[in-house]
Each structure stands twice: as C-alpha cells, then as structure tokens.
N, C-alpha and C positions, 0 to 999 in steps of 0.2 A: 444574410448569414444565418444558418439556420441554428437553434438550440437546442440539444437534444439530453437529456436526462439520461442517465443509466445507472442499473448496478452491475459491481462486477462481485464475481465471490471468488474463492477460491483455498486451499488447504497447503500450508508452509512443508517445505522439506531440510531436510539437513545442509544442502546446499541451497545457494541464490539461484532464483526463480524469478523468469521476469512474470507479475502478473498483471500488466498493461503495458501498451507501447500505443504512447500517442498517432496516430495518421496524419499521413502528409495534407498540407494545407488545413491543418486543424489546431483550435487551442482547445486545454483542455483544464476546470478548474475541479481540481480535490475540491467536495465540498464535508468529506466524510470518512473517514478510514477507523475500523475498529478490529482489534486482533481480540477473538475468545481463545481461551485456555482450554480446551476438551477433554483435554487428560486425566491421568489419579493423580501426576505429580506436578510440579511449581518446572516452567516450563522459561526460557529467553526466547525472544526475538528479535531481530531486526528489519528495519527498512530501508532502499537505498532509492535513491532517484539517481538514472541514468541520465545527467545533461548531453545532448546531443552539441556536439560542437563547445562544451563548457567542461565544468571541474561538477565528479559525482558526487553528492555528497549523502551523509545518512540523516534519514530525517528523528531515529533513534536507534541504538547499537545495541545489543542484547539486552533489553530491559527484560526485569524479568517479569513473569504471570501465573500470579498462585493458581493451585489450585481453583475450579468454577468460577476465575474470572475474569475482566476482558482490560484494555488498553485501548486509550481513544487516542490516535495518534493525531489525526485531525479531526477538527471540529468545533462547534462553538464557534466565536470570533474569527478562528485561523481558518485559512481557506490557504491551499498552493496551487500556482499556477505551472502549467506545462505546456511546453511549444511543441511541434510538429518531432516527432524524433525521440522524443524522450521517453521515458519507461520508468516504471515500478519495479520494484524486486524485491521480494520478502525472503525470509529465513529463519527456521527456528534451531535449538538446541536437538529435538528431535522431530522427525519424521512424522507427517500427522497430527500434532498433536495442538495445532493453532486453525482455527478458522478465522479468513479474512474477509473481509466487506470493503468495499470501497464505493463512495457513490461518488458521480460525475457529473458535470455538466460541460458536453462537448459543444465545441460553436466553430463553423465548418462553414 
C-alpha cells in the first residue's frame, strides 16, 4: 500500500465547494488544514466533510477570521481520517477572501 503526501490549496467561495474528494480504493488522513483570512475585513468560514454512505457533518460552521489571520482547523494532535468517497468543502462569507491548505497523507 503505497503513501503518498500531498498538499492541496485552494481559495473559498460564497457557496460549498468541494475542495478534495477522496479516490476509490484509497484512505486518506487530514494531517493539516489551515484557512488564511486575505481580506481588509474579518471574514467566516466553514468546513463540511462529505461522508460517502454516512451522516455529513461540519468539521467547523462560520467561525470567524479577523482580519491578517488564519484558523487551524486540523492539526497538532487531531488528525481525520477519510474513506474512498468522501470529500471536503469549504465556504466563506465572501468570495475570495479565505485561502485554504490542506495537507494529506494518501495510502492506496
């Protein structure tokens, strides 16, 4: 089974975005997710994990992000795991205005 590291990036929009979807025959563990604030104003976001076959749930619901700064939504200690099917999806208050990181470790 192989292990493969990755980042992914990507920038929030007003509506849910998926911005990962695990691969079939793959698990996949968050070992990393940080949301930057890029804006002039104090910004919310959210995260949802898409359970494939299960209940979605949010891993945090509009928190918000002041101005110049960021939200670790995992990391340290926490680590989440994802099955074959499953997906990410961010969202902010507005358009643009959140940069996302997510680092991975996929095993296939």
């Amino acid at each position: 089974m192989p292990n493969t590291f990755k980042l992914k990036t990507a920038q929030t929009t007003a509506t849910l975005a998926t911005m990962y979807t695990v691969a079939g025959s793959t698990t996949t563990t968050v070992i990393g997710m940080t949301m930057a604030n890029i804006s002039a104003s104090s910004v919310t976001a959210s995260v949802k994990i898409l359970k494939n076959g299960g209940t979605d749930i949010y891993l945090v619901k509009d928190a918000p992000i002041a101005v110049g700064s960021s939200l670790v939504v995992v990391g340290g200690n926490q680590k989440v795991v994802l099955e074959a099917a499953d997906a990410i999806q961010i969202i902010s208050s507005v358009t643009g205005t959140v940069e996302v990181s997510l680092s991975i470790l996929e095993m296939s």
